[in-house]
Structure formats: structure tokens, C-alpha cells
Steps between C-alpha positions, in 0.01 A plus 500: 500500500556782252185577269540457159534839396783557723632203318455626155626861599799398576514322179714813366729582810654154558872419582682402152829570593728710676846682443607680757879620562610255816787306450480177285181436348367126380180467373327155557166396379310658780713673695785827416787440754706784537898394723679721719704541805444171592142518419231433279158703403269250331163669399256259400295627174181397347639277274347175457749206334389113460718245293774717511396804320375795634103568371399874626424656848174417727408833706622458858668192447845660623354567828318132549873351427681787753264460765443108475877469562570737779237345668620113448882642557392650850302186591817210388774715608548241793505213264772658271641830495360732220740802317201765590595843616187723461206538296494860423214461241176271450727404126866532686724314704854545653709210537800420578737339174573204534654251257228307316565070441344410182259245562143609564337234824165391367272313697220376411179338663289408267592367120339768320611739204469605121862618491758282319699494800176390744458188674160410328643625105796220571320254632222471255768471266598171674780644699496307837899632650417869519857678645555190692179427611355197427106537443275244542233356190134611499510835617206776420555843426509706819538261698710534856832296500568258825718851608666752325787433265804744367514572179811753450587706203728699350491851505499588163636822361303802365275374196581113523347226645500390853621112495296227753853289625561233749690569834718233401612718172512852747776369668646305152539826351617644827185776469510507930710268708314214635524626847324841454241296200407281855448856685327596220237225476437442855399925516309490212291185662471705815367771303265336355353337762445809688364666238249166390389524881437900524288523197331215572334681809409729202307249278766522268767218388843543381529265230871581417744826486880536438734676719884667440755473736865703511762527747595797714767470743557125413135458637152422316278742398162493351431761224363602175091446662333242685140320427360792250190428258819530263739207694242268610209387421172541682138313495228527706492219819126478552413378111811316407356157629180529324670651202762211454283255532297589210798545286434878505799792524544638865419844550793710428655781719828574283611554131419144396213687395651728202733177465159302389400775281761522304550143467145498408596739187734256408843675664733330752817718438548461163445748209281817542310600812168532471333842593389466861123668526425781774223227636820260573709722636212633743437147570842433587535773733216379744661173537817680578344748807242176591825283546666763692226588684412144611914448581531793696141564645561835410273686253737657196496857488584700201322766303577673152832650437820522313699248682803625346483828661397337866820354463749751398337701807508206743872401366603882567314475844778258554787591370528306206437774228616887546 
């Protein structure tokens, strides 16, 4: 683990943004995609969004999310194929472009959440169909479903809301065909189950995550990233039993934890952000290298730089920029 002062250095040199002269550029919450030649740069920043707005940047953040993917993308490749070409930077993948469906796969194993479009925020609210699933009375906070259940989105555009929707109305409003929705499902359950085993060996649960899917070729592809602190979320396996059954919160490996402090202030997407506090942001970063350190067994290495400039040199090591 980083030491706090690493941490609070690099306070001043994180990743806002990006705008480099490749191609077509998009900018999502996170990420600054960049389209050419049949292929796509995505460098993942330091930005940190929850309930659909975009907050600040957490130092090294960028890196957790690039690194966390390539390594689930290398390990699931057998189980679907992925659109990753190279990672030519801890912040930067190449991928190959691929044409994005607009429904987000969320799965979740646990009914948990503060978000207006979580499984716990509906159902406390007396909701019992939840995108077609049909949830039993009497559950607790936290608490593990019988197995996991889908609950798809939309992909919402640029500075709207993302919209929790039924597979029923996916193929309604002819979002994805039902035959590729079916391929979609039954990866995204294969996914997950991998991934709930692996971590588990790591005393770590995956409580839920979304994944993307487009098609290449006429052929499935995973992309976008796969079981990040940002996609999914994380607790600790050891003290969940205890935990729960005291009514207390899980221990947290993922952003739930800025998510709880700013609902804490009051905010849940709506009207002003508050101003996130250097102690937060620090705080937030050590869950993001302990959850990719306990994923990938590997300790996260990083020291104090301009990430900016790493990248324009790594990006001309590779031909991207002259």
C-alpha cells in the first residue's frame, strides 16, 4: 500500500482530462476515448463520478481502473471474447472498436445500494418487481439473494441518467434483439461467477458489477472494463457474516464509500456537489489499490508524477502521437 504522503502528493498531478489529437475523441465520465483506424485509445483518468455526475479526481485512481481490467480481461477471455489490443500505459488501453448495444448487464448478488437505481433504494420503497425480478418480502439490507439476478439498464447519454429496465422492455423497444440479450445474460452470469469464485480465494466478495457488451464481426465482445472498485462493488468476506447479523454496514472495498459520504451531506445527484475533503479522497484511494491489490495479488506500484506527460511519452513510444 502507498503511504499517505505519496497519496497526498499526488493530490496536485492527477488525471483530469485529456485532449490529445487522435482521431475522434468522446469523453465519458471516467474515461477520454479517442477512435481511429478501426481502433480506440481509452485512457482512464482520475476522475471519480457517483449518481451520474462526475465529483473530482482521486490520485492513482486511473491506474487501479486500467490495471483491474487488463487483468480480469486476460483472465475471462475464454468465457467471452474481450476488444483488448495492448496496454501501452498503467492509465491506457488499445482496443479494438467495436459497436456498443445500449443496455448496461448488471448483476447483482446482494440487495444493497443508496443509489436511486439500487436494489435496496427500490425496495425499501416497497418495490417488489425490480426489472422483472420478482423479490421476495422480509429482506435485510445486504443481504445475499437465493443467486444473482439481472438487472439491465440503459446506457444513458453524456450528462443524463442511466435508466434500471426490464429485459422484457430491452427487447419491446428493440434496444438488442432477443437472441444476442440471451448471449448477453448468460456471459454476464458466467462472468460473474468466475469473478465471485476468484476473489473469494482473496477474502473478498463481489457483491454486484455491470458489464458492456458490443459486437465485432457479428460476434460478442466484452468491453468498456470488467469488475473495477468503479463497476462492482466489493466487501470484505471474513466480516460480512458477523457484520450482517448485527445490522451493521459491510466493510467496503469500492466507491460506495464517497457514495455514503455524500449522501451523508445530504446529496444523491441532485443540486450542488458538495466539496470532497483531501481526507476523503486519500481515503478513497486506499480502498481503490487495497481492492486491486487483494483482486490481483499484486501489490500496486506507482510513484509521483505528471501522468499526463507518462502518457504522451508512452503513446509516442507506440505510435499513437508524433
Amino acid at each position: 500500500m502507498l503511504s499517505d504522503t505519496i497519496l497526498k502528493n499526488q493530490l496536485k498531478h492527477t488525471l483530469d482530462k485529456t485532449n490529445f489529437k487522435i482521431g475522434k475523441k468522446y469523453e465519458g465520465k471516467v474515461r477520454d476515448n479517442y477512435s481511429f483506424d478501426g481502433k480506440r485509445i481509452i485512457i482512464t483518468t482520475d476522475r471519480i463520478s457517483a449518481f451520474d455526475r462526475v465529483l473530482c479526481s482521486i490520485p492513482f485512481k486511473g491506474q487501479v481502473l486500467n490495471q483491474t481490467s487488463a487483468f480480469w480481461f486476460e483472465k475471462t477471455k475464454n468465457i467471452v471474447k474481450n476488444h483488448v489490443i495492448s496496454v501501452p500505459d498503467p492509465n491506457v488501453m488499445i482496443v479494438k472498436e467495436c459497436k456498443p448495444y445500449p443496455v448496461e448487464m448488471v448483476v447483482r448478488g446482494y440487495i444493497t445500494g443508496v443509489t436511486t437505481t439500487s436494489a435496496w433504494y427500490n425496495y425499501e420503497r416497497g418495490t417488489r418487481n425490480f426489472c422483472g425480478n420478482i423479490l421476495p418480502e422480509g429482506l435485510k439490507k445486504n443481504q445475499k439473494f437465493g443467486k444473482p439476478i439481472i438487472t439491465p439498464s440503459t446506457k444513458a447519454e453524456h450528462g443524463l441518467h442511466d435508466e434500471s429496465i426490464s429485459r422484457e422492455e430491452i427487447i419491446k423497444r428493440k434496444l438488442v434483439d432477443e437472441k444476442t440479450y440471451r448471449k448477453m445474460e448468460k456471459a454476464a452470469l458466467e462472468l460473474f461467477d468466475f469473478g465471485t469464485r476468484l476473489v473469494a480465494k482473496n477474502n473478498l466478495i463481489l457483491v454486484d458489477t455491470k458489464y458492456e457488451f458490443g459486437e465485432l464481426n457479428n460476434e460478442l465482445v466484452l468491453i468498456d472494463e470488467i469488475h473495477t472498485p468503479d463497476s462492482s462493488r466489493f466487501w470484505i468476506k471474513s466480516t460480512y457474516d458477523e457484520l450482517f447479523s448485527h445490522g451493521d454496514e459491510p466493510q467496503k472495498l469500492d466507491k460506495e464509500y464517497v457514495r455514503q459520504w455524500l449522501a451523508s451531506k445530504g446529496f444523491i445527484g441532485e443540486g450542488k456537489i458538495p466539496s470532497i475533503p483531501e481526507d476523503v479522497k486519500i481515503e478513497a484511494a486506499k480502498r481503490y489499490i487495497q481492492a486491486y491489490e487483494m483482486i490481483s495479488g499484486k501489490e500496486f506500484k506507482a510513484k509521483n508524477e505528471d501522468v499526463l506527460e507518462r502518457i504522451k511519452s508512452n503513446l509516442k513510444k507506440a505510435n499513437i502521437l508524433k
